[in-house]
N, C-alpha and C positions, 0 to 999 in steps of 0.2 A: 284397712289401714289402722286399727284398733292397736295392732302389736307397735305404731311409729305412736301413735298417740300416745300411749302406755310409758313411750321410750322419752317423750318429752316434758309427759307429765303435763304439772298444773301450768308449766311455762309458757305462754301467748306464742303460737307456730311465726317465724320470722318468715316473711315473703322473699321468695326469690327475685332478684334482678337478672341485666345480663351479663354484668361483674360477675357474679356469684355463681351462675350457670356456667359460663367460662372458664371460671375456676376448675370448674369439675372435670374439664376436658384435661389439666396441666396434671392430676395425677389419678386416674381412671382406677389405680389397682388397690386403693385406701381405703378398706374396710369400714375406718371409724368415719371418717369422710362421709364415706355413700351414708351409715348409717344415720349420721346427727344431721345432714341434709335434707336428708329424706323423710324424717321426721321435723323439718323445720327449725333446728335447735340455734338459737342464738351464738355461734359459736365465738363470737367477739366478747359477748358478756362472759360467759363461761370462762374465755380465757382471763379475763379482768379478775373477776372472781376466784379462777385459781392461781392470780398473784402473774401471769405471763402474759399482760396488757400485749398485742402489735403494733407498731408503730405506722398502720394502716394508714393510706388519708392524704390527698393532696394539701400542699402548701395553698394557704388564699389567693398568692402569688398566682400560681400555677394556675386554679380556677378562673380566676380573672381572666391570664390569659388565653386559656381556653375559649372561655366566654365571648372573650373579643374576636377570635381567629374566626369563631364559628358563627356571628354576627357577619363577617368581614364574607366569608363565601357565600352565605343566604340573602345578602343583602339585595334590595328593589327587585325581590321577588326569585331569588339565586341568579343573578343572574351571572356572575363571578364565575357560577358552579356551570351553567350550561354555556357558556364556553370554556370549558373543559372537557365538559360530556359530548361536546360537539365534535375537538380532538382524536378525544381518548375511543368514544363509543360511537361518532362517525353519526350522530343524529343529524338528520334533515333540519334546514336552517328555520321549516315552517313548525317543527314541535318544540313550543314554547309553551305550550297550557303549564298552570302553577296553583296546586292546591296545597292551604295550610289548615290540613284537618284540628290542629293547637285551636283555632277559634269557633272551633265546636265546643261545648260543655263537656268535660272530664266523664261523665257518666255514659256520654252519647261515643264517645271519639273510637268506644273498639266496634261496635256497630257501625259506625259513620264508614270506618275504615274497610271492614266487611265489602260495606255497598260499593264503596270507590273502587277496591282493585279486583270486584266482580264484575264492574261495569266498563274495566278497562281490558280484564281478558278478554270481556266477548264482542266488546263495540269496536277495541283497538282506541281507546282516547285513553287521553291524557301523558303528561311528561312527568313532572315533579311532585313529589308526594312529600310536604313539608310535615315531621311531628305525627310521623301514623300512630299506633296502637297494636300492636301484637299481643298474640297470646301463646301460652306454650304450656302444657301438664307436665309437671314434675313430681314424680311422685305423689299421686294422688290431688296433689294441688295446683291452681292456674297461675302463673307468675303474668304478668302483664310487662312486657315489652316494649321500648319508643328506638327508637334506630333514629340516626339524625335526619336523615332522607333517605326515599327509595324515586328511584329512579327508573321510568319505562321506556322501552325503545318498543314504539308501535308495531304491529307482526312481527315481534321476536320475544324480549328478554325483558322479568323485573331486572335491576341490578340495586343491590343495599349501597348506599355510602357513608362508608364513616370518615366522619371530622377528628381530626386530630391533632392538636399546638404543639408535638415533638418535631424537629426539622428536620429538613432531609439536606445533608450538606454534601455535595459535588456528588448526588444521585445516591449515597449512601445515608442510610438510620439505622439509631442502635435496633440491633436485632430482638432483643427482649421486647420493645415496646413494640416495635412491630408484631411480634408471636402474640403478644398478649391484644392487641387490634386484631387480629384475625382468629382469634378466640372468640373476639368478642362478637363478632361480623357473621362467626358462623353461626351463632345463637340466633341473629337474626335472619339466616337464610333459614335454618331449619323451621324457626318458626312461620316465615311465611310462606316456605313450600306449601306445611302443614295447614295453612289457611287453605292455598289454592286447592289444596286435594281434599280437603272439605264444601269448596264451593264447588266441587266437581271439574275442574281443570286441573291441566298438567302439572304437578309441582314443579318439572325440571324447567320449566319455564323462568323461574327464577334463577339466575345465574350463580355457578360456584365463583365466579370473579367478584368479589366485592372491588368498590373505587374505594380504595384510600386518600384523603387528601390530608395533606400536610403543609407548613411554610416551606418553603423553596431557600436554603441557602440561609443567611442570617436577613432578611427581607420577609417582613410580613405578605409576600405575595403567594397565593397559593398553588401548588401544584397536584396532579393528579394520577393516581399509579393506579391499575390492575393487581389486587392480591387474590391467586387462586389457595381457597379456604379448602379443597378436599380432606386434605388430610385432617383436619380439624372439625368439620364436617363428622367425618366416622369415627375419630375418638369419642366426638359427643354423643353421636348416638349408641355408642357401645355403653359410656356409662348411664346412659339414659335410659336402658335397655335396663342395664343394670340395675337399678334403683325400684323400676317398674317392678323387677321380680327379685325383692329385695327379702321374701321372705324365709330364703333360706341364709340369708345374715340374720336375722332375727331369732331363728331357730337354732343356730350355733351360741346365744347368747344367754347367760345362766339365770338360773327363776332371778326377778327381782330385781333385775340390773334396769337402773333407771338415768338419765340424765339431767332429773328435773332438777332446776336452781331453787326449787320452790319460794318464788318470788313474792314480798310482801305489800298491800295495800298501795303503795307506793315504785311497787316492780325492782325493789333491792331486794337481790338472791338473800336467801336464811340459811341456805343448806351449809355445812361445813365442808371447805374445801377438801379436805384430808378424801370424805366421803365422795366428793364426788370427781377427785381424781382416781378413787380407786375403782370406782363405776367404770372410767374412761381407759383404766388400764385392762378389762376385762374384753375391749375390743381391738384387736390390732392395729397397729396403723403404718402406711410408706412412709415414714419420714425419709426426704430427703432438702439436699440446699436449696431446690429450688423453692421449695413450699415456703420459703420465707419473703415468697413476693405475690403470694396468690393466699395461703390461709391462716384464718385469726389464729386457730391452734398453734399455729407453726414453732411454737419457742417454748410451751409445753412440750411437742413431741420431741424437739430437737434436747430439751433437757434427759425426755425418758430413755433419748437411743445413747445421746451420753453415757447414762448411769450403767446402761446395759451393754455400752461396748461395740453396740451394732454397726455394721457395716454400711448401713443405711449412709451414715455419715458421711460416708465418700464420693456420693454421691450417684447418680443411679447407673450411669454406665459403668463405673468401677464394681457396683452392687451386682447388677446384672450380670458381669463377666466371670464374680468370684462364685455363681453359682451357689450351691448351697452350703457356702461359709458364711455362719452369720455374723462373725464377730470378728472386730479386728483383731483381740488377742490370737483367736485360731486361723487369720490368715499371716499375721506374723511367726506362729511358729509352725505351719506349713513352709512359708518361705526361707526359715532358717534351719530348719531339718530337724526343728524340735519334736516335730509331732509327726504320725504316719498317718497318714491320708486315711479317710475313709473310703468304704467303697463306693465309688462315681467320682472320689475328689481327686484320683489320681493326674488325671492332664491337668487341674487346676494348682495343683501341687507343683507339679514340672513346673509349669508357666512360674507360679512363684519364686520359685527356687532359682530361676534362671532370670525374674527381676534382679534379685537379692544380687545374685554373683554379678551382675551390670552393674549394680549401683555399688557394690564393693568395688571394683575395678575404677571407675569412675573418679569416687573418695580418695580410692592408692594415688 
């Protein structure tokens, strides 16, 4: 890991959460992403520092409420919670056990957590797992993990559940916030398959169904949904995969390219921005519109695919379709007969051409 050090310089490595890990499943094919990750780069300060703060960050509002929802399910021991799990995962009315590994000491709580769900695959005890401790390597380093609760059904299944203050109204919620809970849910399956199969038990033992709960309707009462994580699941470990053998990004990257803020006594970057936006220009990156709900860069890159015209802009299904046109000017004048296809752009050419004369007709 010497060539990610190298990459971050004198900058303190930022630790990953299960935000941040999440993140990484929403665009798996970003170069500059994997790289400044994986070397730990602060990529929030970075973007401050080159003048493209995000507007990251819940309202106080919103934490409060959060706070209180997730208070409201846990409460006299969850009990909120396990009649739902009773519902939803059909638990026997006598599994009630309720541990809050939170009033162990911070130093104790991922060991603590070890022993509890090693002595739950092989005894078959316990139900509620309040405040565990996970762990997960991220490129070369351990990010530490808390899932709001994990939940066991005795001779079967962990199941993770996340708490969450967005509502579900007449059985519908906005789907972004759902994708991005079940981003976040899969972090935590992977990590604690990854436990199980270090204690020598079945990972799959852990369920790809996380329990969602949310408020129910506009009534703080809470309900409880099955979200199957697969798919989210195997994006992460693809970029996880990725990162691991990260050092042929490293190797495509010219002597000297460094992203360090070179931060002073007091941790305010010195480096000049100019410099070290042109570091970041020597790495590529996906931009597209979604990264403006998952990464700090996001409004940098979205300025550089600006300046360059990129198709990026369009967003990644129109990206993906136009093949390797990278630029809007040259799928405008494919579409208007300005230009002659290269070779392999000819069907994406057609297709063009045949928007253009729809959307002329259309106009008429």
């Amino acid at each position: 890991m010497n060539g990610l050090d190298a990459l971050r310089g004198t900058t303190p490595a930022k630790p990953h959460d299960a935000r941040a890990i999440a993140a990484l499943a929403a665009n798996p094919g970003c170069a500059r992403r994997a790289l400044m990750d994986g070397a730990g780069v602060d990529k929030d300060r970075a973007a401050r520092h080159l003048g493209f703060p995000a507007p990251f960050g819940q309202s106080p509002f919103a934490i409060t409420r959060g706070n209180s929802f997730e208070a409201l399910v846990k409460a006299d021991g969850c009990a909120e919670l396990l009649r739902m799990l009773r519902e939803l995962l059909r638990l026997p009315i006598d599994e009630v056990a309720y541990q809050d590994v939170h009033n162990v000491g911070a130093h104790l709580r991922h060991a603590h957590t070890r022993a509890l769900f090693d002595r739950a695959a092989r005894e078959e005890q316990g139900t509620l797992y309040d405040h565990p401790l996970l762990s997960l390597r991220i490129a070369g380093h351990t990010a530490y993990l808390e899932p709001d609760v994990v939940a066991f059904q005795r001779g079967r299944q962990f199941h993770i559940v996340e708490i969450k203050s967005f509502a579900v109204i007449d059985g519908q919620a906005d789907p972004a916030a759902v994708a991005a809970a079940a981003r976040q849910a899969a972090v935590y399956v992977l990590a604690l398959r990854t436990l199980l199969e270090e204690l020598g038990h079945d990972p799959l033992r852990v369920a790809h169904d996380v329990v969602l709960v949310c408020p129910e309707n506009f009534a703080n009462r809470p309900m409880a949904t099955l979200v199957d994580v697969r798919r989210q699941l195997a994006v992460l470990k693809r970029q996880l995969a990725r990162m691991t053998s990260i050092d042929r990004l490293l190797a495509e990257l010219p002597d000297g390219v460094t992203f360090d803020l070179r931060p002073d006594e007091e941790g305010v970057p010195t480096r000049p921005a100019a410099e070290l936006a042109e570091a970041l220009h020597q790495v590529a990156a996906r931009y597209a519109p979604d990264c403006l709900s998952t990464c700090d860069l996001c409004f940098f890159c979205r300025d550089e695919a600006r300046r360059d015209g990129s198709s990026d802009l369009l967003g990644r299904q129109v990206r993906d379709a136009l093949g390797g046109v990278a630029t809007v000017e040259e799928a405008l004048a494919l579409a208007e007969g300005r230009r002659e296809p290269a070779p392999g752009q000819e069907e994406i050419a057609r297709l063009l051409r045949d928007a253009e004369r729809l959307r002329r007709e259309c106009l008429a």
